[in-house]
N, C-alpha and C positions, 0 to 999 in steps of 0.2 A: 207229802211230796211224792214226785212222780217216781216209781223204781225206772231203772234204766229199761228193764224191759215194756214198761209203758209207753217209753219214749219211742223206743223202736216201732210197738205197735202207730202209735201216732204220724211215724216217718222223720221226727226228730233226729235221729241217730240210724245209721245205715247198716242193714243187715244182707247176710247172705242167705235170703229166703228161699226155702226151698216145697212152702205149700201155704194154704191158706183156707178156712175157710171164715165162714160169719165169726163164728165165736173163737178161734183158735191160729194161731200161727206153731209155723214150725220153723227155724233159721238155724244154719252153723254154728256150735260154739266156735268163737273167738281162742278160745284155748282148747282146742282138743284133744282129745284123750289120744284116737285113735282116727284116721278119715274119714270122714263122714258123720264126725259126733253132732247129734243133734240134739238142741232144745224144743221143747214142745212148751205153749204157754196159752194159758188161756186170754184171750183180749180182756176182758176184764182181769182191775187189779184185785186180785185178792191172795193174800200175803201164806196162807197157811196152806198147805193142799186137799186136809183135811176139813179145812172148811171151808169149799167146793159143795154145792149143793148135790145131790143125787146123779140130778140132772147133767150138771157140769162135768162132773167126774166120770160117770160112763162115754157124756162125748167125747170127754178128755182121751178118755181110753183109746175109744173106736177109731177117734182121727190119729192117734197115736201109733194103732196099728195098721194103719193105712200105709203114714209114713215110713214105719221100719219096714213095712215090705218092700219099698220103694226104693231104701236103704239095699236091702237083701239084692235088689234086684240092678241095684249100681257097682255096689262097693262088695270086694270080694270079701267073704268073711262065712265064718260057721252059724253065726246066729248075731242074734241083734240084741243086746243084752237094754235092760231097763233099771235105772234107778232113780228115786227120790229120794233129793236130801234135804235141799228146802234152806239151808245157810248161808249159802251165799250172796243170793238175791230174796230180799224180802217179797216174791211173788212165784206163785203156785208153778213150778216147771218140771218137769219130765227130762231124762237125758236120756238117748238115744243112743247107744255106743256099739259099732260092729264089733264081735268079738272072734278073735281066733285063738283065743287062750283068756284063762280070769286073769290075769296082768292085765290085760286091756280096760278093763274097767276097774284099776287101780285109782282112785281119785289123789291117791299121794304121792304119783308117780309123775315128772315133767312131762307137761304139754307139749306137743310135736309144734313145729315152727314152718307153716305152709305158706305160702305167699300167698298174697290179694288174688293173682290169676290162675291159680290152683284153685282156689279154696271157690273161686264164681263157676270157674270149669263143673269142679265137685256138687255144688247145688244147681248148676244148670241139670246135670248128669242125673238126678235125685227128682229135681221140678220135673223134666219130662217123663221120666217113670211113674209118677205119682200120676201123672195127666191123664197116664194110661193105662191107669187100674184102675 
């Protein structure tokens, strides 16, 4: 069955995208940590991150770091913190979290509550930085 982030790839389910390319998307979490949390995922499903080919995993990387500078470059913050956890969604994702202290990338800490027109503003804000790097 399809993970939900399949679905999104496919345009089933609506995200707040903020890059793309062939093999890779990048959109807002829904729950984020801190403004501007990003997922990174690869278009293809595959469930573990480690088993990501060479191949994958480096571009995984590169377009990864594309977008946190992108991130850096919208959302005020000290750094752009990165983690994989891999449990939530059975498919291979990346979070993207501005940090201005390690609280911020507390995963057991409540999600902040943005609204729909914040949260388009924010990947608008992230999509046009990314265009022009």
């Amino acid at each position: 069955m399809a993970t939900i982030f399949s679905r999104i790839v496919k345009g089933e389910i609506p995200a707040w995208k903020v890059a793309e390319s062939a093999q890779f998307l990048a959109f807002l979490d829904v729950r984020p940590l801190a403004k501007g949390h990003t997922l990174v995922i690869p278009k293809a499903e595959t469930d573990y991150f480690f088993d990501l080919t060479d191949d994958e995993l480096t571009g995984m990387i590169l377009f990864s770091k594309k977008v946190a500078s992108a991130l850096r470059h919208t959302i005020p913050c000290l750094r752009v913190g990165m983690s994989v956890i891999g449990l939530e969604v059975p498919h291979a994702h990346i979070h993207l979290v501005p940090l201005n202290n390690m609280g911020d990338i507390n995963f057991s800490k409540a999600t902040l509550a943005i609204s729909p027109e914040e949260m388009e503003a924010i990947a608008a804000s992230i999509r046009s930085a990314f265009n022009h790097l």
